[in-house]
C-alpha positions as CSV (number, residue, x, y, z in Angstrom):
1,X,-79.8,151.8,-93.9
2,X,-82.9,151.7,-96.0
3,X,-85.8,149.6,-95.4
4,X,-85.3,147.2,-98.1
5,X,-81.7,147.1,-96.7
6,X,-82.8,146.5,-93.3
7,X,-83.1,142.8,-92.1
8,X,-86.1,141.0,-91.9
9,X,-87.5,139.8,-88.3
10,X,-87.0,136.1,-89.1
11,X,-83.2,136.4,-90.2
12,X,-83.2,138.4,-86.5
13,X,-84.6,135.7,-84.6
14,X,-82.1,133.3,-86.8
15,X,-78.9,135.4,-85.9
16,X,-80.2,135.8,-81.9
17,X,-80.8,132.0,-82.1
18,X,-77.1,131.7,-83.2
19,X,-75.6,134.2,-80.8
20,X,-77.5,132.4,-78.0
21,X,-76.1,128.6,-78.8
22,X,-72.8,130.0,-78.8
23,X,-72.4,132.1,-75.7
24,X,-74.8,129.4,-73.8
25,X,-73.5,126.5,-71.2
26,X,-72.7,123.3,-73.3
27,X,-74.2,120.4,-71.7
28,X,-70.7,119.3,-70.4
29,X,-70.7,122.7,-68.3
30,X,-74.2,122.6,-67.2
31,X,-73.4,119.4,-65.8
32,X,-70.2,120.1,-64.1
33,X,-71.6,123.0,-62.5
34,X,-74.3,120.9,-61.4
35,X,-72.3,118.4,-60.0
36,X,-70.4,120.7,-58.3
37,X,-73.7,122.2,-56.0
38,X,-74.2,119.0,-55.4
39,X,-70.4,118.7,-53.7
40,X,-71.2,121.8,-52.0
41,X,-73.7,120.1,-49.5
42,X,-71.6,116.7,-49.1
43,X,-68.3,119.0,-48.0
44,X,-69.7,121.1,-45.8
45,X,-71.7,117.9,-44.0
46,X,-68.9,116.4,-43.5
47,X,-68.0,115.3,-40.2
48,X,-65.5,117.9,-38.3
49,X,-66.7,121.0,-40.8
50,X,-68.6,123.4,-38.5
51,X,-70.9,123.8,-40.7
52,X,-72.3,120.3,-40.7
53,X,-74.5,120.7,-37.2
54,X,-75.7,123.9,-39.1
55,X,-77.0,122.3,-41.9
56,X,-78.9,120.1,-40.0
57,X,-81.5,122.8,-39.5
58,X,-84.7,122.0,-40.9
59,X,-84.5,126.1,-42.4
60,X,-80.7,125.4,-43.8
61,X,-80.8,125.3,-47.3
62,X,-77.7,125.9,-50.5
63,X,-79.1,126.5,-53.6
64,X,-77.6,128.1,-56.7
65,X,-77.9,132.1,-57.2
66,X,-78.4,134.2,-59.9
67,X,-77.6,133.1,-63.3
68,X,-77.5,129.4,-62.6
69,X,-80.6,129.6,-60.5
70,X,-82.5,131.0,-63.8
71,X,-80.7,128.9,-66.0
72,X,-79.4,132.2,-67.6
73,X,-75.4,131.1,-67.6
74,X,-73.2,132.0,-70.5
75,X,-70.1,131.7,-71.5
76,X,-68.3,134.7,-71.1
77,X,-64.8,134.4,-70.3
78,X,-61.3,132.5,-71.5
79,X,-60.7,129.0,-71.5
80,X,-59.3,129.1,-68.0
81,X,-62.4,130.6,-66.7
82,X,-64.8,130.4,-69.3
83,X,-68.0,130.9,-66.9
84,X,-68.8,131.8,-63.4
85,X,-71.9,130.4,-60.9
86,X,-73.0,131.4,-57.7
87,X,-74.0,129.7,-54.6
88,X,-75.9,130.5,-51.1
89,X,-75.2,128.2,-48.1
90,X,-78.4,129.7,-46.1
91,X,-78.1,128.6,-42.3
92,X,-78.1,130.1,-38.5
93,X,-75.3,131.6,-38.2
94,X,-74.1,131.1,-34.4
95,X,-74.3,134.4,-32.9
96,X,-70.6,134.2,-31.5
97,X,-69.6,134.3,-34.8
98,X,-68.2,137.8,-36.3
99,X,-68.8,138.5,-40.4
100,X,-65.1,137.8,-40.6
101,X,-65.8,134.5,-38.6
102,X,-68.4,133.1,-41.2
103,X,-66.3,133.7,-44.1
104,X,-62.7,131.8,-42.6
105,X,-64.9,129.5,-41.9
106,X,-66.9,128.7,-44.6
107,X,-63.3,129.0,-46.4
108,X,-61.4,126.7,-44.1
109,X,-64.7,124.4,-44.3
110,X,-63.9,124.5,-48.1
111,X,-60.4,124.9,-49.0
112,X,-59.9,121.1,-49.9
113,X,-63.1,120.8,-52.3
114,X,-62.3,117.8,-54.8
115,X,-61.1,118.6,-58.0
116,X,-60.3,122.5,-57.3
117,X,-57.4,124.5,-58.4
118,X,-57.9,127.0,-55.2
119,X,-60.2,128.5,-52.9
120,X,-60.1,132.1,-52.0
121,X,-61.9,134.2,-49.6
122,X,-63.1,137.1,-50.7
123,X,-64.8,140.0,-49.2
124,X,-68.3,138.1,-49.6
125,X,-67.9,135.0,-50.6
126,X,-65.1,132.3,-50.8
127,X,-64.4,131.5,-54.8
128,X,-63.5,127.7,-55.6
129,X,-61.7,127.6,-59.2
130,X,-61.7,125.0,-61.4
131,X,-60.6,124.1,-64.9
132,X,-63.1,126.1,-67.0
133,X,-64.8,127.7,-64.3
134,X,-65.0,129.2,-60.7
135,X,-68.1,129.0,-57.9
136,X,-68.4,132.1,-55.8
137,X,-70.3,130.8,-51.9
138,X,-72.2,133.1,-50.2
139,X,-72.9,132.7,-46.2
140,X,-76.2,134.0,-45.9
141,X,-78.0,134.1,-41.9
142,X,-81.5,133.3,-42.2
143,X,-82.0,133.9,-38.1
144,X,-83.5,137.2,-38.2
145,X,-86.1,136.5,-41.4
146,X,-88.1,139.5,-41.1
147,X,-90.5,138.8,-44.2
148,X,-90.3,137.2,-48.1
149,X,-89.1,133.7,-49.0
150,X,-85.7,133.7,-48.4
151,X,-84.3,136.9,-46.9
152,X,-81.2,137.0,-44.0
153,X,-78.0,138.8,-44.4
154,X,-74.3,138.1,-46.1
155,X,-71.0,139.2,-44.7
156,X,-69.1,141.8,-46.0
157,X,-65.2,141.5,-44.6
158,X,-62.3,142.9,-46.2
159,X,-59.1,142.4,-45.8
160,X,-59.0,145.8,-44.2
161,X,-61.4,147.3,-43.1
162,X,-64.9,147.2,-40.4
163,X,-66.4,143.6,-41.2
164,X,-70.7,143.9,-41.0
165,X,-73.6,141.9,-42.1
166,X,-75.6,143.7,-45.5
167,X,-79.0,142.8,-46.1
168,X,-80.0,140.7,-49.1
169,X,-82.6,138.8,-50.6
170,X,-80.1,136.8,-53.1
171,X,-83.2,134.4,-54.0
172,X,-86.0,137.0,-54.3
């Protein structure tokens, strides 16, 4: 292609701007996935979940991960599961409790979550899916913060398999 050919940096910018609106979040999904954070904390308080007594800990904390957390979400998949978001429920976890431990039972804490179509457990996480969409929800221990702002460690537990904590840093 020639230079004359070649588009000009404003018709660029115009045909970004385009490609941007259509692959971003609608305001509909922004505010579903919103909402749903916002469920995360009221389940998992609830009275009988063990994670309630945890999240009473001035350091516990769930915040949104990754794309969400930088508001970076796009659409990216079908109409059943047109975009995915991430979540970190950031507490002590008790020491009696094995990797495999904190994920049954941040999925047992979470497998009736209103308005889901299933919840999963996964090798890291435990994935609620919903029309449109599905939240992946990390464990992450915060009781051995060595340094940064929000450091600890995630399970890893297969379904076969040694189960073991990993380092991460999943807001830094």
């Amino acid at each position: 292609m020639s230079k004359s050919n070649a588009p000009s940096l404003r018709q660029l910018d115009e045909i970004l701007f385009d490609v941007a609106t259509i692959i971003e979040l609608n305001d509909t999904d922004r505010k579903a996935a919103e909402s749903r954070y916002r469920k995360l904390k009221e389940v998992l308080s609830k009275s009988g979940s063990v994670f309630a007594p945890l999240l009473e800990h001035e350091d516990a904390k769930i915040y949104a991960q990754g794309s969400m957390a930088s508001s970076t979400t796009i659409v990216s998949g079908t109409d059943d599961d047109r975009f995915d978001v991430d979540a970190i429920v950031e507490v002590q976890v008790p020491a009696d409790w094995s990797p495999k431990e904190a994920l049954d039972n941040l999925h047992e804490s979470l497998k009736d979550f209103p308005h889901a179509k299933g919840v999963e457990r996964c090798t890291r996480c435990v994935q609620i899916k919903f029309a449109n969409m599905h939240m992946d929800v990390t464990v992450l221990d915060n009781k051995n913060r060595k340094s940064g702002e929000r450091p600890g460690e995630i399970a890893h537990s297969p379904d076969e398999g040694e189960s073991y904590m990993v380092p991460s840093n999943p807001y830094g």
